[in-house]
N, C-alpha and C positions, 0 to 999 in steps of 0.2 A: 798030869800034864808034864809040865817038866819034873825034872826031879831034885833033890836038895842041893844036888853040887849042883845044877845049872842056876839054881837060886843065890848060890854064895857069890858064883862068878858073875850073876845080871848084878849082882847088890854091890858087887865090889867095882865092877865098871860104873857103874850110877855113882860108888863112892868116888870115885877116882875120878869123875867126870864134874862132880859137883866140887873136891877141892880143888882142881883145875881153873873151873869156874871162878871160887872164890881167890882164889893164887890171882887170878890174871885180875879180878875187880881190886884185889890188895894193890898190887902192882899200881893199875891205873890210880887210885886214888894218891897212895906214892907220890908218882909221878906228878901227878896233876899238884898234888899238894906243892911239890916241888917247882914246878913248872909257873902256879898261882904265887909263892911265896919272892919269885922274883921278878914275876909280873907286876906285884903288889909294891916293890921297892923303884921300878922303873915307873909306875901309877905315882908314888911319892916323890917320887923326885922328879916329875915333871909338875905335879900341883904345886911343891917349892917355889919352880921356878915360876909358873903361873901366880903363884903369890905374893913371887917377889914383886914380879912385874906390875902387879895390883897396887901393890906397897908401892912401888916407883909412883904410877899413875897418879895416885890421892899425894905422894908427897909432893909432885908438882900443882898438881891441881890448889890442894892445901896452901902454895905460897903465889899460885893465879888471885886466890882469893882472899888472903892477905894482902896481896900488891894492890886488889879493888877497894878491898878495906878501908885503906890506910889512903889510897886517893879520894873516896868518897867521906872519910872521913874529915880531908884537907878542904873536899869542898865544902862541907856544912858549915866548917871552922871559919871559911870564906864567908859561906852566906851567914853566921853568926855574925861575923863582923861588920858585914855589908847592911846588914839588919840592924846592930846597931848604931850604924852610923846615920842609916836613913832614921832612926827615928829620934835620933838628936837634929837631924834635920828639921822634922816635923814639929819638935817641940819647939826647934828655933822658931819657924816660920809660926808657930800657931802663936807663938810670943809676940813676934814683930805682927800680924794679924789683928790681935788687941788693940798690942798701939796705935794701929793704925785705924780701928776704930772709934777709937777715942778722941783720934786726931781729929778724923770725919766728922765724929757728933761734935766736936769741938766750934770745927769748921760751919754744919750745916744751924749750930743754933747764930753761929755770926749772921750766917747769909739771913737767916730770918730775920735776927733783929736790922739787917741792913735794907730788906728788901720791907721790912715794916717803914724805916727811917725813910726808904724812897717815895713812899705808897705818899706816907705825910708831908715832905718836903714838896711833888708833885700838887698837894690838894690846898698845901698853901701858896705855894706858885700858883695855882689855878685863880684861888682866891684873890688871888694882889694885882694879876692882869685883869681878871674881871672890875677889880674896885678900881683899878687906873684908867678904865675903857668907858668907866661912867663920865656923861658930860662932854666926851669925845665929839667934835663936832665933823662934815664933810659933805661936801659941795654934793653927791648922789651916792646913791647905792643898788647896786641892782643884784635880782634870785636868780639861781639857776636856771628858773621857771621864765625868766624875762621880764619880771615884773620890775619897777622903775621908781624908786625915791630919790627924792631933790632936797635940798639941806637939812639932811639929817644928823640928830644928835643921840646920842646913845644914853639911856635913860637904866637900863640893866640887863646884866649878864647873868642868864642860868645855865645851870646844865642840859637845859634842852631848849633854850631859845634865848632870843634877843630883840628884846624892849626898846623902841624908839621913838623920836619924833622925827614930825617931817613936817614938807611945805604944806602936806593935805591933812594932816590930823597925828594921830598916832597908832601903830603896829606893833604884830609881836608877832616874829618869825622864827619856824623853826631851824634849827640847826641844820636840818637834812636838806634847806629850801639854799644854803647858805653854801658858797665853792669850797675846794680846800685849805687855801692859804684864808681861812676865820677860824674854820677846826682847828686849823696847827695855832694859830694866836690864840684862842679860848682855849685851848686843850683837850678840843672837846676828842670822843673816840669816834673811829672813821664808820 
């Protein structure tokens, strides 16, 4: 087919074509390398500045969040104190509270024994109008009911009636047969 020189010269073109090949891939990588290695410093010095700016950002943010701090802190220091103050308050009042109960049972055993004092001053008043009402003499007496006695005398006083004599014999009327001006004189209750 062919013959040996045609084989030297297809083999040397294929050589010649494949370092060509390789020359121009050398080149490119070269290049590229060159091309990447100052793309790679413009890549760096823009993430810098991206950094910096990051850096900027948290350092303000960083003294946002100190300034809250330090205000939130002012107010706890506030409600600490407001806290302690109300509860000197509390213990005030829960102080004067006692005394003030003690004042009350002070007071309500008074009322007792006073409203005891009245209970018996009233049942001896009751007693001493009733013992003064005996014997009591008067020309008539007449009940709610319209019933009618003529010189009567007052013979005794209960707590639920009133004992007498008269022109016609003797009677014992109740309280309730009796107007109100006898209740209020006997004492009795209405």
């Amino acid at each position: 087919m062919l013959g040996s020189d045609n084989e030297a010269g297809v083999f040397g073109i294929l050589f010649g074509i494949v370092m060509l090949v390789l020359f121009t891939v050398a080149m490119g990588v070269m290049a590229d390398k060159r091309m990447g290695f100052s793309s790679r410093k413009t890549d760096l010095i823009q993430d810098i500045a991206y950094q910096a700016e990051q850096i900027a950002d948290l350092e303000d943010r960083k003294e946002l969040l100190e300034q809250r701090y330090t205000d939130q802190r002012k107010q706890v220091e506030s409600y600490d104190s407001t806290q302690a103050r109300l509860l000197k308050e509390v213990q005030l009042n829960q102080e004067i509270i006692a005394e003030k109960r003690t004042v009350i049972s002070g007071l309500m055993a008074g009322i007792s024994k006073l409203e005891s004092e009245i209970a018996q001053y009233r049942k001896n008043y009751q007693l001493a109008v009733w013992n003064q009402a005996i014997g009591e003499a008067m020309p008539r007496l007449e009940t709610i009911g319209g019933k009618k006695y003529a010189d009567v005398v007052i013979k005794k006083v209960t707590a639920h009636h009133l004992e007498i004599t008269h022109k016609d014999g003797m009677s014992r009327i109740p309280r309730a047969q009796l107007g109100p001006s006898w209740r209020e004189r006997f004492q009795w209750p209405k």
